[in-house]
Backbone as CSV, one residue per row, in Angstrom:
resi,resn,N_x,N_y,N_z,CA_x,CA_y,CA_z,C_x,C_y,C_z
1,UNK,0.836,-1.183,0.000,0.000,0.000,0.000,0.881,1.246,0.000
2,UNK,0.410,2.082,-0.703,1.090,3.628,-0.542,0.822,4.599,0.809
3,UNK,1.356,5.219,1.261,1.225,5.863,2.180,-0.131,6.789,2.119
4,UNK,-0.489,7.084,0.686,-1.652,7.605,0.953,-2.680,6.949,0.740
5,UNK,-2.713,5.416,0.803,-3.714,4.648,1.106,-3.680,4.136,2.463
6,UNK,-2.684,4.335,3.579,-2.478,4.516,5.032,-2.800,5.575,5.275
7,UNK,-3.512,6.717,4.980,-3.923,7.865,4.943,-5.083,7.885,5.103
8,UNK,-5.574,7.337,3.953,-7.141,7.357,3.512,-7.926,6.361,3.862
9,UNK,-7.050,5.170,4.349,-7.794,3.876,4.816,-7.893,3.859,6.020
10,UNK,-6.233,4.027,6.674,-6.190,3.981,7.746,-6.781,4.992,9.308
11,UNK,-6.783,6.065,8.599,-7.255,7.514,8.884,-8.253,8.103,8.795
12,UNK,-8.658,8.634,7.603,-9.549,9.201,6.949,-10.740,7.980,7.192
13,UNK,-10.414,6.840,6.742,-11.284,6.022,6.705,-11.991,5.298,8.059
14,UNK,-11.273,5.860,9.219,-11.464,5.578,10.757,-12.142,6.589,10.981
15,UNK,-12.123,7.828,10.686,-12.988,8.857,11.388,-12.531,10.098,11.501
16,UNK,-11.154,10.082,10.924,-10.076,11.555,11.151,-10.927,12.511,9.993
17,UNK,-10.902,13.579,10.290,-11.565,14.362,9.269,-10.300,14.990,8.441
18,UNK,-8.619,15.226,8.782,-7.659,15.760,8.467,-6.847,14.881,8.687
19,UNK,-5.693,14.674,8.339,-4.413,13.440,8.520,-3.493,13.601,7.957
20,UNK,-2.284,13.134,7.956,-1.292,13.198,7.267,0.179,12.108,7.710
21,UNK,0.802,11.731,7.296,2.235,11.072,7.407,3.073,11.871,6.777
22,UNK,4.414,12.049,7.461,5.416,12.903,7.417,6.520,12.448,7.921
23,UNK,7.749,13.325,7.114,8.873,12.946,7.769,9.454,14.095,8.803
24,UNK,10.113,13.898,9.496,10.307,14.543,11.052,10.584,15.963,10.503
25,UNK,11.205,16.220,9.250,11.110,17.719,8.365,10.359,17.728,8.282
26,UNK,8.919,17.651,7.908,7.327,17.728,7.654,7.354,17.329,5.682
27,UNK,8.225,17.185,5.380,8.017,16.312,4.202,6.312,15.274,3.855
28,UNK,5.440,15.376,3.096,4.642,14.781,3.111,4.573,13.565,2.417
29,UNK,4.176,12.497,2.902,4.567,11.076,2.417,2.857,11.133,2.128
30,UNK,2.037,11.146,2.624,0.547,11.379,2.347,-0.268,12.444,3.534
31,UNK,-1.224,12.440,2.559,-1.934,13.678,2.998,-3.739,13.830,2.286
32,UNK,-4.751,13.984,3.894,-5.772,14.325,3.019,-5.416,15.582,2.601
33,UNK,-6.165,16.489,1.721,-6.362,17.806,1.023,-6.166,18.402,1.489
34,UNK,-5.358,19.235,1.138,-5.023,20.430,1.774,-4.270,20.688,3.644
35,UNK,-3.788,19.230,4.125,-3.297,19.143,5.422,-2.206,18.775,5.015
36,UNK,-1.144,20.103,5.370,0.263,20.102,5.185,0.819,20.987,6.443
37,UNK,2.080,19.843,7.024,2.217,20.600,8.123,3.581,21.377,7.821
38,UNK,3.936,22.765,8.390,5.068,23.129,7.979,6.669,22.501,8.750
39,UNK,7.571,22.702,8.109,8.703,22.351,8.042,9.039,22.343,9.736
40,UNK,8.814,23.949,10.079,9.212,24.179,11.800,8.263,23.389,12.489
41,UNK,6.511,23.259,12.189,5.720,22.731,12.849,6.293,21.054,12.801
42,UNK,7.189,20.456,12.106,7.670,19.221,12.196,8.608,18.943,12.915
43,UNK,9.488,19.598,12.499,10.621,19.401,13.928,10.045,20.069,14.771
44,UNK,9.202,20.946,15.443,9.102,21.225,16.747,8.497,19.637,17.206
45,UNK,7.264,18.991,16.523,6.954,17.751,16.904,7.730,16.845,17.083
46,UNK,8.742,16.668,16.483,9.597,15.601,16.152,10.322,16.038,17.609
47,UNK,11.121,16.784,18.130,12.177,17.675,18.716,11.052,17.149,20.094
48,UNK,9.824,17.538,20.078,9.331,16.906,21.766,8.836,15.607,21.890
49,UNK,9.047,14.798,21.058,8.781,13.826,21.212,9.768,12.778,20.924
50,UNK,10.922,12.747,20.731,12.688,12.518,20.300,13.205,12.602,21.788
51,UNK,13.357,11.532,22.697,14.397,11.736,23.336,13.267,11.417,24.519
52,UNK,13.830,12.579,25.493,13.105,12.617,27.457,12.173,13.519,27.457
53,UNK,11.831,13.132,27.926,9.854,13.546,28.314,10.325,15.203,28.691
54,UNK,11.425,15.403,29.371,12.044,16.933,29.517,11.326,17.873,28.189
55,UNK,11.726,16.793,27.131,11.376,17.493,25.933,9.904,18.016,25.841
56,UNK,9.158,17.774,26.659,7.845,17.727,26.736,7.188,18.834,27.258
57,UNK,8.082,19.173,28.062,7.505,20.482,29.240,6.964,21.394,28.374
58,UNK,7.718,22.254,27.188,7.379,23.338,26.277,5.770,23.349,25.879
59,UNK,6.038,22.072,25.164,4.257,22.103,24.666,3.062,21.966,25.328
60,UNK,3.766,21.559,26.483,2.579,21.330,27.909,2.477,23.005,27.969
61,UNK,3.355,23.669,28.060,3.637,25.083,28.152,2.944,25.939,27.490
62,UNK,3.289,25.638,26.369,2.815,26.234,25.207,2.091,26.061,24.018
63,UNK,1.954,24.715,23.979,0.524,23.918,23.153,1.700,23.776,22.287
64,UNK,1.063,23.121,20.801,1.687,23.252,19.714,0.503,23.718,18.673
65,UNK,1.320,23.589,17.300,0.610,24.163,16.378,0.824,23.140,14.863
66,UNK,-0.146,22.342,14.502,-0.402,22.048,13.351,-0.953,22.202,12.131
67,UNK,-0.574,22.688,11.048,-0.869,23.347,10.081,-1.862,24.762,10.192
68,UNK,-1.295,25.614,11.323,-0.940,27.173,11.840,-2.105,26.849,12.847
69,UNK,-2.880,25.984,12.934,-4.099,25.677,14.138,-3.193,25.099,15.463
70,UNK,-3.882,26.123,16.454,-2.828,25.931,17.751,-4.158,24.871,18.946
71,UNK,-3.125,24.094,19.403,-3.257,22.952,20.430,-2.991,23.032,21.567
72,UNK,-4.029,23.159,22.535,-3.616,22.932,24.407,-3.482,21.698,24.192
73,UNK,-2.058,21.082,24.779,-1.739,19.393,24.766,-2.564,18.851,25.984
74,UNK,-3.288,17.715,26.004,-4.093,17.178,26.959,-3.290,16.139,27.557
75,UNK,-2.305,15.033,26.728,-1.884,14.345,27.070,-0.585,14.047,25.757
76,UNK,0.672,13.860,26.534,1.851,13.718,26.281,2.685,12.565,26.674
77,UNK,3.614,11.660,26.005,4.217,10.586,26.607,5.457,10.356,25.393
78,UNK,6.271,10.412,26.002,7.491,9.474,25.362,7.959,7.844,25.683
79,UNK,7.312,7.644,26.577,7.347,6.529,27.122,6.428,6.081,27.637
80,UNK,5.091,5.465,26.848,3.901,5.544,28.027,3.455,3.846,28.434
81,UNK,3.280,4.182,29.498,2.961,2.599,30.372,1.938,1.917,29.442
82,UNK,1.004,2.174,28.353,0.228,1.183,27.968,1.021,0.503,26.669
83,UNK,2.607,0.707,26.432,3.359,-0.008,24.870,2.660,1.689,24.031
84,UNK,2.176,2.581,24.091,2.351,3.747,23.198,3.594,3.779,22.762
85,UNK,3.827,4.126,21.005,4.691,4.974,20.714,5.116,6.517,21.084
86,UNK,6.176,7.393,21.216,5.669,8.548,21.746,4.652,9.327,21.057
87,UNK,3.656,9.900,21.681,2.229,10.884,21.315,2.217,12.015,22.180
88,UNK,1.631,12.817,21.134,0.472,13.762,21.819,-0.858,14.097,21.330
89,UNK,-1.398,14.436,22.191,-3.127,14.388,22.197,-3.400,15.757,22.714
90,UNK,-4.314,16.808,21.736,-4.171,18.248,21.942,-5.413,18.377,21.633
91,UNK,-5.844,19.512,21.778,-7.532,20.086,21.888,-7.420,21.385,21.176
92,UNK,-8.128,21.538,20.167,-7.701,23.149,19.228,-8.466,23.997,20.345
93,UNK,-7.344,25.288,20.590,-7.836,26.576,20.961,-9.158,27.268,20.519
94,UNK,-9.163,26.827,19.444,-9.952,28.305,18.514,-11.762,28.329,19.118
95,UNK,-11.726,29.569,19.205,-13.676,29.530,19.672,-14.279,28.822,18.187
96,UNK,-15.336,27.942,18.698,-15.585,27.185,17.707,-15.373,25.882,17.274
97,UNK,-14.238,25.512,17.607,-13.209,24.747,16.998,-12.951,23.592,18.378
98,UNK,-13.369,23.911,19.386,-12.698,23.059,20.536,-13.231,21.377,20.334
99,UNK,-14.149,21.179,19.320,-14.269,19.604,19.627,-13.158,19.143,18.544
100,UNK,-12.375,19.659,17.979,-11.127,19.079,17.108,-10.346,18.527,17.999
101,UNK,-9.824,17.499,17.991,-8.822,16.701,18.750,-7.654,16.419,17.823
102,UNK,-6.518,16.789,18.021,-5.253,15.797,17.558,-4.463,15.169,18.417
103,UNK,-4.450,14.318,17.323,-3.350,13.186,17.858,-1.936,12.997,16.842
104,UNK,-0.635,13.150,17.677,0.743,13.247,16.931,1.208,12.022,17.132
105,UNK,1.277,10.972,16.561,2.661,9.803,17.010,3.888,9.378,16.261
106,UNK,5.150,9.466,17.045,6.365,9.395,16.335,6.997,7.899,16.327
107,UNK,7.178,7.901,15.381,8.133,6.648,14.581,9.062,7.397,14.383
108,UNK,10.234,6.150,14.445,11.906,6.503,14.275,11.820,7.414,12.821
109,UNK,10.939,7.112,11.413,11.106,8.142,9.986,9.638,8.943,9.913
110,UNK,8.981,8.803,10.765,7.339,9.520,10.375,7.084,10.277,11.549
111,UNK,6.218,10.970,11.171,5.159,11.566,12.400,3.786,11.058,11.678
112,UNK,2.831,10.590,12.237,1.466,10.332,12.013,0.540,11.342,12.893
113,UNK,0.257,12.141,11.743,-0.813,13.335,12.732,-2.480,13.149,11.816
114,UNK,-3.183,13.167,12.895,-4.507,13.611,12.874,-5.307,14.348,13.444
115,UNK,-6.549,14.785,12.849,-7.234,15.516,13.392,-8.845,14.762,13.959
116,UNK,-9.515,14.623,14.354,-10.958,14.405,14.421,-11.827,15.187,15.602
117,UNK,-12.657,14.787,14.707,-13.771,16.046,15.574,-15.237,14.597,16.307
118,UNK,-15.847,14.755,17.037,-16.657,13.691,17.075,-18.125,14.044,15.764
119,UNK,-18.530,15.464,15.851,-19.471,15.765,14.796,-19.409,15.352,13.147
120,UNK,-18.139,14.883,13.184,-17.683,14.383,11.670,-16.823,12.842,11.609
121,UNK,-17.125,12.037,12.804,-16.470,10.970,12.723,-16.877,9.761,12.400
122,UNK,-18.264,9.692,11.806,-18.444,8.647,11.343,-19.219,8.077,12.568
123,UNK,-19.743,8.590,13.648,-20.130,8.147,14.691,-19.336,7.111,15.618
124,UNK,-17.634,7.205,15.412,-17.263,6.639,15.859,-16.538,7.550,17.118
125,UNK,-15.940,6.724,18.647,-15.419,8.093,18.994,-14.014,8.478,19.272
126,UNK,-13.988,9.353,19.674,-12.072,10.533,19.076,-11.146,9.007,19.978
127,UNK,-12.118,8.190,21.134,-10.893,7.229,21.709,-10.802,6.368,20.646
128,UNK,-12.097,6.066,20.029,-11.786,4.921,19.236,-11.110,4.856,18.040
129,UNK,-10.875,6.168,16.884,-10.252,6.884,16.293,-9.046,6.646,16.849
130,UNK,-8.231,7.396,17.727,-6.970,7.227,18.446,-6.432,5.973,18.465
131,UNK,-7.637,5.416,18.683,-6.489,3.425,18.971,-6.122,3.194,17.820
132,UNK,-7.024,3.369,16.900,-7.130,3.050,15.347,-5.734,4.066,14.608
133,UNK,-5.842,4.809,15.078,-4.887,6.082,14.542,-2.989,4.972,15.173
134,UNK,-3.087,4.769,16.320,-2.076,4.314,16.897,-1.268,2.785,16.426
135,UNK,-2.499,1.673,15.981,-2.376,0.949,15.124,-2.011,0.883,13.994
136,UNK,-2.368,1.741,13.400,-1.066,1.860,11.995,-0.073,2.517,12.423
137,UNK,0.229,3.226,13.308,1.711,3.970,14.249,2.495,2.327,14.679
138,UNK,1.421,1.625,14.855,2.673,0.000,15.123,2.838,-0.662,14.047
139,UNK,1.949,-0.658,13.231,2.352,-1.156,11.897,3.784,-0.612,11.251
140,UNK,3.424,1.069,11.535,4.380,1.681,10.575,5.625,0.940,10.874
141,UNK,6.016,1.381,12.422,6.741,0.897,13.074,7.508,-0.511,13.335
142,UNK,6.720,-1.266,12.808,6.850,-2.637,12.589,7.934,-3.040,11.240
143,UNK,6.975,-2.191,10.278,7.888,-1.952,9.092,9.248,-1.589,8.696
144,UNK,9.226,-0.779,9.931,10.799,0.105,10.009,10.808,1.345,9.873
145,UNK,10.147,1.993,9.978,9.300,3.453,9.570,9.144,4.085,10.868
């Protein structure tokens, strides 16, 4: 499969309304429409989630920002007790906008980011999305990715 059929199947097709695979530059390996994350917005992801949870404090701090939409992080781990790859799980700022959820997870060559909202998920929900989202994060991973 192509990466943007891990996109569209794996993602899109779970309930993400936005998605993308990337390389830790924000290089796009796939992408729904128009979700491109920038170059800095990649290594800043890559950069807190690479290494010790130290790395972590900032965005707890300061949210992050995916494709210029900014994130209060809800939950963060580089090492997390359930076998997670490192993630984060963020809640968009914007009035309006707060039922958007993302989720970031890093592989040694990717970042796997999504977005979902529950009003557009297929009636499925943002946890069940997430597991689903995280499962191809072990696949990738599995692969060597």
């Amino acid at each position: 499969m192509s990466w943007q059929q891990y996109v569209d199947k794996g993602m899109i097709g779970v309930g993400c309304m936005y998605a993308g695979i990337f390389d830790h530059k924000g290089a796009r390996w796939g992408t729904s429409k128009g979700f491109l994350i920038s170059p800095a917005e990649a290594a800043a992801l890559a950069k807190a989630l690479s290494g010790s949870s130290k790395n972590l404090d900032p965005v707890y701090e300061k949210g992050v920002s995916v494709c210029g939409q900014k994130y209060v992080v809800a939950k963060a781990d580089v090492i997390d007790e359930e076998g997670w790859p490192p993630f984060i799980i963020g809640v968009c700022k914007e009035k309006g906008k707060q039922g958007q959820k993302l989720i970031v997870v890093w592989t040694e060559k990717a970042l796997i980011v999504g977005v979902a909202d529950e009003k557009y998920s297929k009636g499925r929900s943002i946890g069940q999305i997430f597991v689903d989202v995280g499962k191809l994060a072990d696949y990738v991973i599995s692969v060597g990715y």
